[in-house]
MILUM-22517 format. One record per residue: residue number from 1; residue in one letter; x, y, z of N, C-alpha, C, O in turn. Coordinates in nm, 2 decimals. Layout:
MILUM-22517
<atom num="NUM" residu="A" n_X="X" n_Y="Y" n_Z="Z" ca_X="X" ca_Y="Y" ca_Z="Z" c_X="X" c_Y="Y" c_Z="Z" o_X="X" o_Y="Y" o_Z="Z"/>
...
This chain:
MILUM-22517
<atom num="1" residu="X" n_X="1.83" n_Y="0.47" n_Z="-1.11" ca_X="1.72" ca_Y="0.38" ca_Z="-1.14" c_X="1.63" c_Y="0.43" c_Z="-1.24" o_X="1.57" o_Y="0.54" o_Z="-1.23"/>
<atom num="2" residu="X" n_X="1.63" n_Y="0.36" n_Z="-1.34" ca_X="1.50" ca_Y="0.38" ca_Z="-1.45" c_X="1.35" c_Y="0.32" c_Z="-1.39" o_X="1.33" o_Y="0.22" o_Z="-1.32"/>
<atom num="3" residu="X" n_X="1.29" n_Y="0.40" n_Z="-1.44" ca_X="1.12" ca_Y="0.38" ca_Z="-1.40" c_X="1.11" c_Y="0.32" c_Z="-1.51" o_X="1.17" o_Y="0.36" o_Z="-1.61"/>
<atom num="4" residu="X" n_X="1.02" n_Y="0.20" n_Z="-1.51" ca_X="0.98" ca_Y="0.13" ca_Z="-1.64" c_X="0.82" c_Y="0.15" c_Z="-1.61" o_X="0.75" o_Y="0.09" o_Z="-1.53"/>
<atom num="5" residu="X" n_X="0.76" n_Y="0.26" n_Z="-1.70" ca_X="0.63" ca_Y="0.25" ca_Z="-1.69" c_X="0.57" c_Y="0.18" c_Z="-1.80" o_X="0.62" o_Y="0.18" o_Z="-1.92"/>
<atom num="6" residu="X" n_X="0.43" n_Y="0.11" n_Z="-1.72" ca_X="0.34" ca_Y="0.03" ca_Z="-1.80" c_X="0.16" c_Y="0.05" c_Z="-1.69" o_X="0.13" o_Y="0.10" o_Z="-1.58"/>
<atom num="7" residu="X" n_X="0.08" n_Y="-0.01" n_Z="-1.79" ca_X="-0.05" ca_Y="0.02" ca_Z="-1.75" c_X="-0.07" c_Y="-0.11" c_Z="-1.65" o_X="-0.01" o_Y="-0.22" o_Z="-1.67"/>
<atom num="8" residu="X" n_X="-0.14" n_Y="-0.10" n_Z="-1.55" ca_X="-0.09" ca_Y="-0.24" ca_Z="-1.45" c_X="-0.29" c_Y="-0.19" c_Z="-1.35" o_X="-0.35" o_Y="-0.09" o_Z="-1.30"/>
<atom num="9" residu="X" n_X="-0.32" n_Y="-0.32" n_Z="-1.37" ca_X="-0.40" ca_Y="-0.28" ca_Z="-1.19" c_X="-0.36" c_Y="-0.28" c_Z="-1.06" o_X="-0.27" o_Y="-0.36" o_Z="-1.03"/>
<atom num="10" residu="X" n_X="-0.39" n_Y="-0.20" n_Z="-0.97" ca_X="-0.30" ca_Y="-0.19" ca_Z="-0.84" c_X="-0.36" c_Y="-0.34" c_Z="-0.73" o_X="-0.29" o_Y="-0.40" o_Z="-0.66"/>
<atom num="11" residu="X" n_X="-0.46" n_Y="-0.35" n_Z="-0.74" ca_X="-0.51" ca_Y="-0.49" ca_Z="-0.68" c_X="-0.39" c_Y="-0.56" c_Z="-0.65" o_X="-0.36" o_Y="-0.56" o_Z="-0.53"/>
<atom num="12" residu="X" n_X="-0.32" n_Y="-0.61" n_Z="-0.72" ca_X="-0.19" ca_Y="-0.71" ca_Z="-0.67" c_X="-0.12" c_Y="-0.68" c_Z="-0.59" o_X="-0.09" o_Y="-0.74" o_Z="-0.49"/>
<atom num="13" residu="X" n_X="-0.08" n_Y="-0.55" n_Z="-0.65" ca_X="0.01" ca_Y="-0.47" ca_Z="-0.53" c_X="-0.05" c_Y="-0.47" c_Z="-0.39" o_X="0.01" o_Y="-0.49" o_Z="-0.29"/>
<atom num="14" residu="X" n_X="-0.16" n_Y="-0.45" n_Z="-0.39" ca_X="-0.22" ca_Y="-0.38" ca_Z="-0.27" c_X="-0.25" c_Y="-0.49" c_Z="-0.17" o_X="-0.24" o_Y="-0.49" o_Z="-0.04"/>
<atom num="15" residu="X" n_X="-0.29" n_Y="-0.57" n_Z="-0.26" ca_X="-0.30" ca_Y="-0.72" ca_Z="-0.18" c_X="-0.17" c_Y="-0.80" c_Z="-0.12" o_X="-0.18" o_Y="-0.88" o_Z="-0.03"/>
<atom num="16" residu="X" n_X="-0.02" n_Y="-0.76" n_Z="-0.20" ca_X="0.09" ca_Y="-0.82" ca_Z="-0.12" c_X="0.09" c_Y="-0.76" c_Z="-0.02" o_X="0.07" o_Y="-0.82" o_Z="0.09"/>
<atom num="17" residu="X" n_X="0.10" n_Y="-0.60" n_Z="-0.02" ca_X="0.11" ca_Y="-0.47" ca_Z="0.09" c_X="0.01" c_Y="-0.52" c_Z="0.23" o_X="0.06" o_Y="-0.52" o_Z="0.34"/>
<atom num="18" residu="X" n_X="-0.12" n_Y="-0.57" n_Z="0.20" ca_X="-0.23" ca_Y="-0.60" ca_Z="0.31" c_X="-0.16" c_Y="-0.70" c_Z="0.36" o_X="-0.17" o_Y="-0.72" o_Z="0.48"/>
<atom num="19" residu="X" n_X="-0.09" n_Y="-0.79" n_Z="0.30" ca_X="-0.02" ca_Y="-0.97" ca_Z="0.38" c_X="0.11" c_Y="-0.87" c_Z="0.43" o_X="0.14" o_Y="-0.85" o_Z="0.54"/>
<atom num="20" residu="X" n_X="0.16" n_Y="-0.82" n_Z="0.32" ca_X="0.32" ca_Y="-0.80" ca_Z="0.46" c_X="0.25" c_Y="-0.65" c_Z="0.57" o_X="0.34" o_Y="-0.59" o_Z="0.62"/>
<atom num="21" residu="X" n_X="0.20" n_Y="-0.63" n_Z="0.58" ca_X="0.17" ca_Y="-0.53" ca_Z="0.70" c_X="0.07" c_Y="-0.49" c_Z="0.75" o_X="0.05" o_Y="-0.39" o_Z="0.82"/>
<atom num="22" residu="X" n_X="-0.04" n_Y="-0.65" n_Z="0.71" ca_X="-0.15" ca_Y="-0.67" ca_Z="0.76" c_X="-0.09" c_Y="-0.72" c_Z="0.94" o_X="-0.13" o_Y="-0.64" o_Z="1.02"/>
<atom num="23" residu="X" n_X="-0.04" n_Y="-0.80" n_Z="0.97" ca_X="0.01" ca_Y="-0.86" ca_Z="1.06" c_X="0.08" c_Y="-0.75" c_Z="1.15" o_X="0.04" o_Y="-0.74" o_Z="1.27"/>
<atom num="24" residu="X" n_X="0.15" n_Y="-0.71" n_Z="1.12" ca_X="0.27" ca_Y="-0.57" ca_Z="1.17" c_X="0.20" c_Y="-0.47" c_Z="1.23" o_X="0.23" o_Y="-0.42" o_Z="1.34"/>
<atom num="25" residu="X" n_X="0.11" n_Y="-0.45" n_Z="1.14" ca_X="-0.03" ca_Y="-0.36" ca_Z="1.22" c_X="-0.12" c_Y="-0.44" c_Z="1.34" o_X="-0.14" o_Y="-0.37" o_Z="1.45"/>
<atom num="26" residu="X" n_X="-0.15" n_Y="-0.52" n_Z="1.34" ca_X="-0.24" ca_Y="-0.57" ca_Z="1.43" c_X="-0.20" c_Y="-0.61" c_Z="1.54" o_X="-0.26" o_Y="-0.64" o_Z="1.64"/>
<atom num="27" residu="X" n_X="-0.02" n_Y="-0.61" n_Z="1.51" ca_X="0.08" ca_Y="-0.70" ca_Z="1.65" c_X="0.08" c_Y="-0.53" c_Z="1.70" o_X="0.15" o_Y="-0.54" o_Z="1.80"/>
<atom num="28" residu="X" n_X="0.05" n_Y="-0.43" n_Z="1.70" ca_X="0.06" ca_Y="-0.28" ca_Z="1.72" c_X="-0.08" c_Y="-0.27" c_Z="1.78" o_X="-0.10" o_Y="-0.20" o_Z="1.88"/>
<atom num="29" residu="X" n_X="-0.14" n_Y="-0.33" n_Z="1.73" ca_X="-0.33" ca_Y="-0.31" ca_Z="1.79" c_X="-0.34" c_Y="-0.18" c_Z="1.72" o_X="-0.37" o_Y="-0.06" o_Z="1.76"/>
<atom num="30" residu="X" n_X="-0.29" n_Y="-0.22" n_Z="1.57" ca_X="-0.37" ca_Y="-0.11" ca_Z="1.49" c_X="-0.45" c_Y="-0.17" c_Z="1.37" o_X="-0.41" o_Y="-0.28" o_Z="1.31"/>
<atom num="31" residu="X" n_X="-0.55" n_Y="-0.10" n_Z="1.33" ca_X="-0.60" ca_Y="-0.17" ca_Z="1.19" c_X="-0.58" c_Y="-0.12" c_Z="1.09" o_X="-0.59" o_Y="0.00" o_Z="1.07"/>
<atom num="32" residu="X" n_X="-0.56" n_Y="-0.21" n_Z="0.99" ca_X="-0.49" ca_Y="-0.15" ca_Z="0.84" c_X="-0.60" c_Y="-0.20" c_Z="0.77" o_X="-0.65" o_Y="-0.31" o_Z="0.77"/>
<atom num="33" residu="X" n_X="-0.64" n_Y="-0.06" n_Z="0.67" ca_X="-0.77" ca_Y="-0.10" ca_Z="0.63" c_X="-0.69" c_Y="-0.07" c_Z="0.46" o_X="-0.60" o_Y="0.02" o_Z="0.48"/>
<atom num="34" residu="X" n_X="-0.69" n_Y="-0.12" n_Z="0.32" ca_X="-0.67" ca_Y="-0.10" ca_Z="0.23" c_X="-0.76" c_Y="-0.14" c_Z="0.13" o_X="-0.82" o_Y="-0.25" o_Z="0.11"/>
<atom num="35" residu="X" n_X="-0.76" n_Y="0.01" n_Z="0.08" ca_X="-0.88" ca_Y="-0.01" ca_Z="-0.06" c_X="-0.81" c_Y="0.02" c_Z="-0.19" o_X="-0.75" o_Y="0.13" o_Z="-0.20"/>
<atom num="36" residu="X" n_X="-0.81" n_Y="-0.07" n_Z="-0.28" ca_X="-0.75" ca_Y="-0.04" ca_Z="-0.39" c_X="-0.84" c_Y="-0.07" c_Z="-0.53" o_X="-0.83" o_Y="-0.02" o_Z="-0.64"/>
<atom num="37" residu="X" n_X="-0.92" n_Y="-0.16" n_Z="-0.49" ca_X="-1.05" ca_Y="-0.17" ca_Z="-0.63" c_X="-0.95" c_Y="-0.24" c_Z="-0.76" o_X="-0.84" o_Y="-0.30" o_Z="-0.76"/>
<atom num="38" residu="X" n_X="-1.04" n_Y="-0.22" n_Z="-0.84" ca_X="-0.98" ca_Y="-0.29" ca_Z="-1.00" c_X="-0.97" c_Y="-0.15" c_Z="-1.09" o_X="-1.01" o_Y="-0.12" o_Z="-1.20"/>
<atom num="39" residu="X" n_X="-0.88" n_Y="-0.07" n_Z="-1.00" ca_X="-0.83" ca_Y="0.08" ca_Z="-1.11" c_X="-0.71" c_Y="0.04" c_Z="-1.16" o_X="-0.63" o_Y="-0.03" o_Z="-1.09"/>
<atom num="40" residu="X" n_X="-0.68" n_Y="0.09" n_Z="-1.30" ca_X="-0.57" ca_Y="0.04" ca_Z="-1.32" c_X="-0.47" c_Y="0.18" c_Z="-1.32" o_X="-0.52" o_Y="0.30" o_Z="-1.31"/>
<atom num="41" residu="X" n_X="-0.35" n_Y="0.16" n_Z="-1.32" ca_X="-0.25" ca_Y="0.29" ca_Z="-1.33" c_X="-0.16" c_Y="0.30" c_Z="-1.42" o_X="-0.12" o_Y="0.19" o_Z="-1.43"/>
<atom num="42" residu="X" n_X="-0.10" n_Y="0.37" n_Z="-1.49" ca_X="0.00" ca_Y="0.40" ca_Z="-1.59" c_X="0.12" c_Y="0.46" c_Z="-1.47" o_X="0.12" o_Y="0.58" o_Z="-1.44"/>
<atom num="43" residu="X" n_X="0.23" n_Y="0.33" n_Z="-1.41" ca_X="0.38" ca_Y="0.36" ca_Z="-1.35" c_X="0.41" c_Y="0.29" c_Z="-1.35" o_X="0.34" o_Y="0.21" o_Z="-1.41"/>
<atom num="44" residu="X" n_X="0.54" n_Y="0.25" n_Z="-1.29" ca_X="0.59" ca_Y="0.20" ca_Z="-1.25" c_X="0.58" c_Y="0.05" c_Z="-1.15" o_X="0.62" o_Y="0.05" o_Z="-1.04"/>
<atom num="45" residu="X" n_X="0.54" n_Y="-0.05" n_Z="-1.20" ca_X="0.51" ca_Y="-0.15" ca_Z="-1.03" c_X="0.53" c_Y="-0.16" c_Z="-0.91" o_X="0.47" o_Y="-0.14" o_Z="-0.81"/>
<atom num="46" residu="X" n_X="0.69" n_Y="-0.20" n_Z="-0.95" ca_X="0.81" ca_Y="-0.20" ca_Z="-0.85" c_X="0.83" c_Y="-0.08" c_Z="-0.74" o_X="0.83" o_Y="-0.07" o_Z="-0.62"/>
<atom num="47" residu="X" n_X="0.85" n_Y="0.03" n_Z="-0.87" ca_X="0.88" ca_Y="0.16" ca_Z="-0.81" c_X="0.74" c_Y="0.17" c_Z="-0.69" o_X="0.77" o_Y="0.20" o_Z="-0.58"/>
<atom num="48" residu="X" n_X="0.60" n_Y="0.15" n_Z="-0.72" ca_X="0.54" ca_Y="0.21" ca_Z="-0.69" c_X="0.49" c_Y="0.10" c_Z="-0.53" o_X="0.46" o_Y="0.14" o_Z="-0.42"/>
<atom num="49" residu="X" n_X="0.51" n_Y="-0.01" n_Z="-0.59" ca_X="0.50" ca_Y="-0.11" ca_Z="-0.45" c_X="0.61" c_Y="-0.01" c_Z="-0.34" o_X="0.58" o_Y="0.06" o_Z="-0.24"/>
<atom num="50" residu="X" n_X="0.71" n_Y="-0.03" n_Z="-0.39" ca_X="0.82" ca_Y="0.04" ca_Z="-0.30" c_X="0.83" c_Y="0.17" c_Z="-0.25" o_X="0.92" o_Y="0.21" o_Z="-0.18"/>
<atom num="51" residu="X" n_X="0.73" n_Y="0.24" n_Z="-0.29" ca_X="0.71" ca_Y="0.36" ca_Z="-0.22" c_X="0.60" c_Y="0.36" c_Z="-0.13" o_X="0.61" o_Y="0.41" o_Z="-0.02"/>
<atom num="52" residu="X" n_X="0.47" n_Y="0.27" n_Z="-0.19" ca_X="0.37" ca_Y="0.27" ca_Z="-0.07" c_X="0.42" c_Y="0.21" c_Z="0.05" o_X="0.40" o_Y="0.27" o_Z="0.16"/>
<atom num="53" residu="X" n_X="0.47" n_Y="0.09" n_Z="0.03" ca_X="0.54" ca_Y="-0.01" ca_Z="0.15" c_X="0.62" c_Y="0.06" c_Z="0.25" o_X="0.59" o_Y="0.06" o_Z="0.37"/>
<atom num="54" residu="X" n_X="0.72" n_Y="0.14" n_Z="0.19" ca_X="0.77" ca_Y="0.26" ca_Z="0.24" c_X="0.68" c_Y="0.34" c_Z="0.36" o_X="0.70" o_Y="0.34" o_Z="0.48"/>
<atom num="55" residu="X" n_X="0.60" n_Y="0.39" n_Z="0.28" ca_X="0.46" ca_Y="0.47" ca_Z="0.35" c_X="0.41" c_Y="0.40" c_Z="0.48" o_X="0.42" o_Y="0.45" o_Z="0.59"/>
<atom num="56" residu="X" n_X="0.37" n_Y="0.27" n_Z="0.44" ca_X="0.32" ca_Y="0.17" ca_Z="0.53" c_X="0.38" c_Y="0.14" c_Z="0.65" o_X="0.32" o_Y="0.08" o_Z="0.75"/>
<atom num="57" residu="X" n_X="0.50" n_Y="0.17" n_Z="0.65" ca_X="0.61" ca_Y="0.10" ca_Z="0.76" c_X="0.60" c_Y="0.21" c_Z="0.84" o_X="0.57" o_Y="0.21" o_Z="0.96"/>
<atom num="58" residu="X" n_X="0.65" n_Y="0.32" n_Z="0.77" ca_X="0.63" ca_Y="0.47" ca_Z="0.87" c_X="0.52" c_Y="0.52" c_Z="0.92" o_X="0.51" o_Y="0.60" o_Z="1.01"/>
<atom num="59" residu="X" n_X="0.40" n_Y="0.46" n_Z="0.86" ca_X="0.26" ca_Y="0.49" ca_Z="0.91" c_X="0.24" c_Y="0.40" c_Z="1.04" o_X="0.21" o_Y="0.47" o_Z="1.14"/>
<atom num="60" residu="X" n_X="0.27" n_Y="0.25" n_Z="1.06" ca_X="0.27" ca_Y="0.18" ca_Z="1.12" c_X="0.38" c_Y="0.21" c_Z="1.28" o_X="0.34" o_Y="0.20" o_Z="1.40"/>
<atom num="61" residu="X" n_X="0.52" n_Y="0.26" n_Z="1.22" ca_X="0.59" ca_Y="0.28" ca_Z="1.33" c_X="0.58" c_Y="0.40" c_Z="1.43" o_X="0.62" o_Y="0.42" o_Z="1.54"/>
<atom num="62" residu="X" n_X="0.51" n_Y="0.48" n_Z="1.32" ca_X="0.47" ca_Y="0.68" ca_Z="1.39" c_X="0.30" c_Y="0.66" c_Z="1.44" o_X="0.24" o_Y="0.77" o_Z="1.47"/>
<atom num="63" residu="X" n_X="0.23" n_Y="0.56" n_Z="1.44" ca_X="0.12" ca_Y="0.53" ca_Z="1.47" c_X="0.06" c_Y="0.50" c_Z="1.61" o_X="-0.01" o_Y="0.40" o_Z="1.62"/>
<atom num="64" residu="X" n_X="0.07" n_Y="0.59" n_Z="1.70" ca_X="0.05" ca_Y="0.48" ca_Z="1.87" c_X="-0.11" c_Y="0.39" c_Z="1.88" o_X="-0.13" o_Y="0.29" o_Z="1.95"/>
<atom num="65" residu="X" n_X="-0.22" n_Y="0.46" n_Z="1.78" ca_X="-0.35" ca_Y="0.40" ca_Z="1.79" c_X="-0.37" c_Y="0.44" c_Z="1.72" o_X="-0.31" o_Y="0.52" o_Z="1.66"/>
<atom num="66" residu="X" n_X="-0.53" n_Y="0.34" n_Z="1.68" ca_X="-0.63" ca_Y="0.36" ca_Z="1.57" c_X="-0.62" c_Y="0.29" c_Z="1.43" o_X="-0.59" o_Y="0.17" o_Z="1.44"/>
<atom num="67" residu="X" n_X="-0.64" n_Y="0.33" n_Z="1.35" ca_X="-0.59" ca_Y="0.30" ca_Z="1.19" c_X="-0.58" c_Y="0.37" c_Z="1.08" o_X="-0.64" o_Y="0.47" o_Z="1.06"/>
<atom num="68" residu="X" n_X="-0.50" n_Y="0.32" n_Z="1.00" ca_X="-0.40" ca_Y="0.30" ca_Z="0.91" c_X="-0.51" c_Y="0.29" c_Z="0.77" o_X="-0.56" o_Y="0.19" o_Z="0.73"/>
<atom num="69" residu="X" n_X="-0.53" n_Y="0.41" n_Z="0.70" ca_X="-0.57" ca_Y="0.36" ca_Z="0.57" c_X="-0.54" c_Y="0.40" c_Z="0.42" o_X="-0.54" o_Y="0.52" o_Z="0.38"/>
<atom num="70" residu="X" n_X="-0.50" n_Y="0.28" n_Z="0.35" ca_X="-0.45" ca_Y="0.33" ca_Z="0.20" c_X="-0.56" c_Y="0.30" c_Z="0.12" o_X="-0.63" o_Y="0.19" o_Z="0.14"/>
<atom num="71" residu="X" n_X="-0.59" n_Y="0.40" n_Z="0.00" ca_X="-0.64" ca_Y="0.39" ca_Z="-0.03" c_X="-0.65" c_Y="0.48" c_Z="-0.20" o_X="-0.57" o_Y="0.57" o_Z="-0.22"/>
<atom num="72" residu="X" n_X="-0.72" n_Y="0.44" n_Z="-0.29" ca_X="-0.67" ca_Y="0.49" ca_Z="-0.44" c_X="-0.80" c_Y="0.48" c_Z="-0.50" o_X="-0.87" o_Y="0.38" o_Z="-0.49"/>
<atom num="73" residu="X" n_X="-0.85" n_Y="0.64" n_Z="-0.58" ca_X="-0.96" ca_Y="0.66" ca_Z="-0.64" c_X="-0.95" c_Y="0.71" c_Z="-0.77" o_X="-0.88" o_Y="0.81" o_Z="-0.77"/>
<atom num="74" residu="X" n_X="-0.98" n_Y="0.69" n_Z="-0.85" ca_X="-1.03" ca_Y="0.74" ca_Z="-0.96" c_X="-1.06" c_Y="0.91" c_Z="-0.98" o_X="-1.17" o_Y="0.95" o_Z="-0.93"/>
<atom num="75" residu="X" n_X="-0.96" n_Y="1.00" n_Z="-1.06" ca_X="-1.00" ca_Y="1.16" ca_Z="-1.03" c_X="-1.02" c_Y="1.16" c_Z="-1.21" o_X="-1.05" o_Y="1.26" o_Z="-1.27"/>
């Protein structure tokens, strides 16, 4: 697989991520809190959707209580 990097805001991403495992979480009685702001990033989209989502599923399935938070800052 080639990474096709480009400058992208993560906002979109973050917001499909909150709809597919906003639900998944809460049928768990956990809360999924995501912060992603208007930063933009130099990767991959795809690649990078598919790694947090990743993240997300195992956070959710290794999770007995409490919550769940993603989140991305500016260094």
């Amino acid at each position: 697989m080639v990474a096709r990097l480009e400058c992208f805001v993560v906002a979109p991403v973050f917001e499909r991520l909150a709809r597919q495992y906003g639900p998944l979480a809460a049928e768990k009685g956990l809360e999924l809190r995501i912060h992603g702001g208007k930063v933009a990033v130099f990767s991959d989209p795809v690649l990078l959707e598919r790694i947090l989502s990743n993240l997300l599923s195992n956070a959710i399935r290794y999770t007995a209580r409490g919550r769940i938070v993603l989140g991305l800052r500016r260094v």
